[in-house]
C-alpha positions in Angstrom: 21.4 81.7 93.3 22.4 83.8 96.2 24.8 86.6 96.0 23.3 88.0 92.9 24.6 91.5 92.3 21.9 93.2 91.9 22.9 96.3 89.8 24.3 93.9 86.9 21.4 91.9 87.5 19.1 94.3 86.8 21.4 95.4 83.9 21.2 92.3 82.6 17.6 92.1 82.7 16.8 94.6 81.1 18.9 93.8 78.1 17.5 90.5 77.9 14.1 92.0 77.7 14.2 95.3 75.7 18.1 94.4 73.5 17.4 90.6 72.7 13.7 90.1 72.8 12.8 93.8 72.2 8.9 93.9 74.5 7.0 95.5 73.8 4.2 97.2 76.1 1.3 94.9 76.6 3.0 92.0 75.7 2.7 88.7 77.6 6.6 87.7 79.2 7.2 84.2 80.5 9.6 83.6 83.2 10.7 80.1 84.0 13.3 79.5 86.5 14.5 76.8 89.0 15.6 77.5 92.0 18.9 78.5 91.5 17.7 81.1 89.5 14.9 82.7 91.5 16.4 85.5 92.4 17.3 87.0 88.9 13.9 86.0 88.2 12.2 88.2 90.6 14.4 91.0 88.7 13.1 90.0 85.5 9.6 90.2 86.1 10.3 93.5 88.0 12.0 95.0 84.6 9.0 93.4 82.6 6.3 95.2 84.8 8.4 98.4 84.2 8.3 98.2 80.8 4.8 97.9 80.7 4.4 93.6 80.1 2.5 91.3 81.7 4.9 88.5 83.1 4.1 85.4 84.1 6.6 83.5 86.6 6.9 79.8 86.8 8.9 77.7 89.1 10.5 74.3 88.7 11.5 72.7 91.8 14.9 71.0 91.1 14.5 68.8 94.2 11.2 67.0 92.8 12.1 67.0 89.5 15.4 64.8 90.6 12.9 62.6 92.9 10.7 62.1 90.1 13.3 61.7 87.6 14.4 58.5 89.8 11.1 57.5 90.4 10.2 54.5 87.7 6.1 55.1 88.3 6.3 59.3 88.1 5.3 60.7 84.8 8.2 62.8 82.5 9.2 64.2 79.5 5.7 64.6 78.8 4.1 68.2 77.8 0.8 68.9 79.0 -2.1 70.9 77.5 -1.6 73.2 79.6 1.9 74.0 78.7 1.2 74.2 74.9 -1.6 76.7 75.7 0.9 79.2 77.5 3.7 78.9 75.1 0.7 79.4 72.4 0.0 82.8 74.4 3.3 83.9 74.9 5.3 86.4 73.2 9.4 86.5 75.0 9.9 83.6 77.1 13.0 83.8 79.5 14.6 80.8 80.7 16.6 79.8 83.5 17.9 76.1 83.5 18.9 74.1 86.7 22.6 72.6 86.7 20.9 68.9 87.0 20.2 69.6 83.2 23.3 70.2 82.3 25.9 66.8 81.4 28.0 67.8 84.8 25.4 67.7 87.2 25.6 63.6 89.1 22.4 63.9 90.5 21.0 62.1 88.0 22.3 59.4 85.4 22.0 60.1 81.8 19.4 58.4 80.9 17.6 59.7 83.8 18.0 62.9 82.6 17.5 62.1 78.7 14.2 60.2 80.0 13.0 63.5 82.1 13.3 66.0 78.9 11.8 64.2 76.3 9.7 67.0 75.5 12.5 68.9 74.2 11.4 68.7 70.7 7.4 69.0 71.2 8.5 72.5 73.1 10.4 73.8 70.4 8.2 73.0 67.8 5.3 74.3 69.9 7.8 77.5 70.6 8.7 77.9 67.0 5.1 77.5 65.7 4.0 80.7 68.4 6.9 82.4 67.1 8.0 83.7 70.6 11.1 85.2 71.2 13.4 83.7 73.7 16.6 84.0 75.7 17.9 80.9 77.6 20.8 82.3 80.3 23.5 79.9 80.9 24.3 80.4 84.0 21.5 78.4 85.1 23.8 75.1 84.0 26.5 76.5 86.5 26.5 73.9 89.5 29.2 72.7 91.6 30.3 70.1 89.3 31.3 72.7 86.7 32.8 74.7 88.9 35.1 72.1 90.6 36.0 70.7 87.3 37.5 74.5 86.4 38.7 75.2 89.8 36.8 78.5 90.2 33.6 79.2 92.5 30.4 79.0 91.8 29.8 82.5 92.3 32.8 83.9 90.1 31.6 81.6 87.1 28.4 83.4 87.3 29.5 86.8 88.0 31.4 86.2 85.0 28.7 85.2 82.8 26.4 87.7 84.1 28.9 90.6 83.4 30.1 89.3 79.7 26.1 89.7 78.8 26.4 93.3 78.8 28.7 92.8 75.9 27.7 95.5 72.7 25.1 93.3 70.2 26.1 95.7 67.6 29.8 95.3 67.8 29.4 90.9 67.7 26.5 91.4 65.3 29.4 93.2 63.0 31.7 90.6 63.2 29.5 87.5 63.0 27.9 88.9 59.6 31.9 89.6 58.5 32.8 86.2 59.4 29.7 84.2 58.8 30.1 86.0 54.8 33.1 84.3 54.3 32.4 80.7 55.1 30.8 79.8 51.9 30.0 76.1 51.3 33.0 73.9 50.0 35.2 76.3 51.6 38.6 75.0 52.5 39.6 75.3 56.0 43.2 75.7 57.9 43.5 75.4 61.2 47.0 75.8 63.4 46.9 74.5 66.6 50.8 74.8 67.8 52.9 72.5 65.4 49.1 71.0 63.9 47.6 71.7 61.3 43.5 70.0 60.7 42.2 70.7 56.9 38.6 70.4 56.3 35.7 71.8 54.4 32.7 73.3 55.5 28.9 73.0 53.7 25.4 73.6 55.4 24.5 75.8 58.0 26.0 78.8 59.0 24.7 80.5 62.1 25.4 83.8 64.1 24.6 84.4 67.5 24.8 87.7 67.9 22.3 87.9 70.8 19.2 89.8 69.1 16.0 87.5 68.6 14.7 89.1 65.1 12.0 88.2 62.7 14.9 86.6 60.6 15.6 84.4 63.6 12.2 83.6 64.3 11.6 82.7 60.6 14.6 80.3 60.8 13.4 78.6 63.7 15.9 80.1 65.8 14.2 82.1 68.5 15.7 80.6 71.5 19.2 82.6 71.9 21.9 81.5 74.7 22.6 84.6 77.1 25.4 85.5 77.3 25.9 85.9 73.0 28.5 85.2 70.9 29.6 82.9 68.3 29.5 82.0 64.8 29.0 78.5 63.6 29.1 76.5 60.3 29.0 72.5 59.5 31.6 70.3 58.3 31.7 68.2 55.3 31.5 65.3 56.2 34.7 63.2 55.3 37.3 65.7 54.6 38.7 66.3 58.1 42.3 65.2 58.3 45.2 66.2 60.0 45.9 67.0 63.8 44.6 69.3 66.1 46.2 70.0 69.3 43.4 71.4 71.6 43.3 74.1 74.9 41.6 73.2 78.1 38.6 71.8 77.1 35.6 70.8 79.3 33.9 67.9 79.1 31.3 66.1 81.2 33.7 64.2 82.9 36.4 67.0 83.8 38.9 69.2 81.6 41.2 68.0 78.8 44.5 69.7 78.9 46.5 69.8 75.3 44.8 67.0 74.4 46.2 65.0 70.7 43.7 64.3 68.2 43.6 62.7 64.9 41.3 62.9 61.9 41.4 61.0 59.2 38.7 61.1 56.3 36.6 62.8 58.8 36.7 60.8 61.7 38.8 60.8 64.8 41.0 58.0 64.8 43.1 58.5 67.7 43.4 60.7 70.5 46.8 61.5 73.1 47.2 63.3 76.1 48.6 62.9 79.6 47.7 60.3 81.9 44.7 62.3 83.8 43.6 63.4 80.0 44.3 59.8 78.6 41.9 58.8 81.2 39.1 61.2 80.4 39.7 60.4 76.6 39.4 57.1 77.0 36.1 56.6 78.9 34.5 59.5 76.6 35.2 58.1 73.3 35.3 54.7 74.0 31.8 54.8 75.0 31.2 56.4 71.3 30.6 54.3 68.7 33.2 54.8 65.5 30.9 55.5 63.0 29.7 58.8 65.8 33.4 59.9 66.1 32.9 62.3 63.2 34.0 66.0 62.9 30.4 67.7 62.1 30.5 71.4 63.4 32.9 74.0 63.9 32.4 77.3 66.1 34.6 81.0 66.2 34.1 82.6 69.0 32.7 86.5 68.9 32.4 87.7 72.5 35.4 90.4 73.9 33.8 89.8 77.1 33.9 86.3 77.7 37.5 84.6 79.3 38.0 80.8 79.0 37.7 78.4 81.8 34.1 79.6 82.3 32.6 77.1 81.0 31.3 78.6 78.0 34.3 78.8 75.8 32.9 78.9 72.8 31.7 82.2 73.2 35.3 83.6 73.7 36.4 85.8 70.9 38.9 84.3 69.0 38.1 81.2 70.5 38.0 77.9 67.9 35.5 75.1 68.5 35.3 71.8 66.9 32.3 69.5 67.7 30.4 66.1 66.9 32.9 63.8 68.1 32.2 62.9 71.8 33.2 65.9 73.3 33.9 69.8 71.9 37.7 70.7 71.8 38.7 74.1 71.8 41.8 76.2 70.7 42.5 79.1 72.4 45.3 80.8 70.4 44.8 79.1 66.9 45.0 80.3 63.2 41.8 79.3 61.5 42.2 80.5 57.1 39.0 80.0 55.0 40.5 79.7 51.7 43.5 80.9 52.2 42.5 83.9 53.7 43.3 84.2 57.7 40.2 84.7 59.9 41.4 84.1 62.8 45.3 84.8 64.6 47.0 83.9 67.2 43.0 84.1 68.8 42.9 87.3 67.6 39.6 88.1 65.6 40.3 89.3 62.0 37.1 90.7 60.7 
């Protein structure tokens, strides 16, 4: 990406490196990038040098992935020996994603895309197995897809990003433990959208990410933090969502949902409103998902003070209320979320 600033680059860097996966001198850094990311790259393994690491850069070129991706004879989604050895020898991994893996990018069709990164799993077994620590920096998914679909440049959405990294850990650690204490399993939930109210219960996994890879983290399997931070997230029961929820702008892969309408009943969406553009949207997203799949599985609060909407990581906002596992995420901006009767979350206002 061109344009980087530099000074909050280098900022940023170095809170990747010494705040979230805490190097230490001597050990072995691995930089992976794509083009659009080379340039904060070059910082990172600058900052890495500096603070006495050995980095090692490596550089995935988005236009031959997409040829190759296309191309029915080429070899994908495979790891290679090769790759399982350096993850095996690494200790903080930094990566940068390309938009063309993100669900905006039309460069290539799904299942071109699905077929390309079928090594997801093998890489983050082989990651979680060397117990490295690792930061993954969304920005890299910002292409011009996503930024036409929230009618900002490219460069602003990433400026944005960039900045709302140098958020305090401290302060969203503090408020994720607060919040994450209180969503106990077969907790009942509230939450007021407007004149909606969706009830549901949550039970399973509750997760904070508060931006600091630690050895609780890497025990859990979760060494791989997005950059910027900031969210807590629980499951839902499955079959107790029912009621209404009337969402924010929301963005999906096929453009932003405005005040979209939804249903739940026993769990599952069963019908969905909005104007004609959002009807649209609606329709070809869930439509394509099979019933059984329209089910109400996750819900995320937003930690990050930082972090505005229409950024394209909204989940991150503090205050902000995500619900997930349906088709698409749906967000509400200035909801009331209680956990058994007790209020979490105002007006978007944070509680804890």
């Amino acid at each position: 990406m061109s344009g980087l600033d530099l000074e909050v680059g280098k900022k940023v860097a170095r809170k990747v490196l010494e705040e979230t996966l805490h190097v230490k001198s001597g050990e072995n850094v691995t930089v992976e990038t794509w083009n659009n990311g080379l340039q904060f790259a070059r910082i990172v393994v600058r900052e890495a040098r500096r603070l006495g690491c050995i980095p090692l850069m490596i550089f995935e070129d988005e236009k031959a992935f997409v040829e190759s991706a296309k191309d029915p004879k080429s070899t994908k989604g495979v790891m290679g020996k090769h790759e399982y050895a350096l993850l095996a020898e690494t200790d903080a991994y930094v990566f940068i994603p390309s938009p063309v893996l993100g669900v905006y990018s039309r460069k290539l069709k799904p299942e071109e895309r699905d077929a390309s990164v079928q090594y997801n799993r093998s890489w983050y077994e082989a990651a979680e197995k060397a117990k490295l620590r690792g930061a993954r920096l969304s920005f890299g998914y910002v292409g011009p897809e996503l930024a036409t679909f929230v009618g900002k440049s490219l460069k602003s959405i990433v400026d944005h990003q960039m900045k709302a990294s140098l958020v305090e850990f401290e302060q969203i650690k503090e408020t994720g433990s607060k919040i994450a204490s209180v969503l106990s399993d077969d907790s009942e939930i509230s939450l007021l959208s407007d004149d909606c109210r969706l009830e549901f219960n949550i039970k399973g996994e509750v997760s904070v990410d508060d931006g600091v890879v630690d050895e609780r983290d890497i025990e859990e399997g979760y060494n791989m933090h997005y950059f910027p931070p900031g969210h807590v997230a629980k499951q839902v029961e499955g079959g107790t969502a029912n009621g209404k929820i009337r969402l924010s702008d929301s963005l999906t892969r096929l453009g932003v949902v405005r005040r979209a309408l939804l249903t739940f009943k026993d769990g599952k969406l069963v019908n969905w409103e909005g104007r004609d553009d959002d009807k649209r949207i609606l329709d070809k997203l869930l439509n394509n998902t099979d019933e059984s799949g329209r089910l109400l599985s996750n819900v995320t609060i937003g930690l990050n003070p930082f972090v505005k909407s229409g950024y394209g990581i909204d989940r991150m906002s503090a205050g902000m209320i995500g619900v997930y596992g349906f088709g698409f995420s749906g967000f509400v901006k200035s909801g009331n979320l209680t956990v058994n009767g007790k209020s979490v979350v105002e007006g978007g206002k944070l509680l804890a």
